[in-house]
N, C-alpha and C positions, 0 to 999 in steps of 0.2 A: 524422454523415454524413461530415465533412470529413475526423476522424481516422480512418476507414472507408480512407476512399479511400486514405489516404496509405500504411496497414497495406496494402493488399490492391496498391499500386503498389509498395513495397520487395518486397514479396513476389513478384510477376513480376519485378521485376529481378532477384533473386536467381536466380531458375528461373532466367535466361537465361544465368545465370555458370554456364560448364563445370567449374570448381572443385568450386559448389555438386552441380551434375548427378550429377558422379563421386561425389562421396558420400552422394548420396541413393541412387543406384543401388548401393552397397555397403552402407549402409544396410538396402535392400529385399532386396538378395542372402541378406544375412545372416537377415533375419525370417523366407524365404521356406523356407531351409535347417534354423530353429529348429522351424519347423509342420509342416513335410513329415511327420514320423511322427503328429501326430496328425489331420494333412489323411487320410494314407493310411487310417486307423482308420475316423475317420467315412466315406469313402468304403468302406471295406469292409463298415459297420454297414449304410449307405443299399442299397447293393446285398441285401443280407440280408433286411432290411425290405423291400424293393422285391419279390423273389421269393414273399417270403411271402404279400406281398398279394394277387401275382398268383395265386398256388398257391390262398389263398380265395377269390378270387373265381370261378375256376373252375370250382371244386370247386362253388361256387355256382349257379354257370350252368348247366355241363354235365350235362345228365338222365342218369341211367344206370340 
């Protein structure tokens, strides 16, 4: 518990250091730059699948 505490106290010091901040936040810049084309993919698959679902259920519903 004690070594807990200690771990999880250097570690909010650290957050508070602007050193550290700057490059976590280029860090994150960088990961967020690496995913983006397979963020965009799955976003364009979920949309896909999303239509489709709706398209059966429709189809489902609607009496003709």
């Amino acid at each position: 518990m004690f070594i807990r505490r200690l771990v999880i106290g250097a570690l909010m010091a650290a957050a508070r250091n602007p050193a550290v901040q700057k490059k976590a936040g280029e860090a994150a810049s960088r990961a967020a730059t690496q995913a983006r084309p397979n963020l965009i993919k799955a976003s364009r698959r979920a949309g896909e699948l999303t239509r489709k679902a709706h398209d059966k259920l429709r189809d489902m519903t609607d009496p003709k």
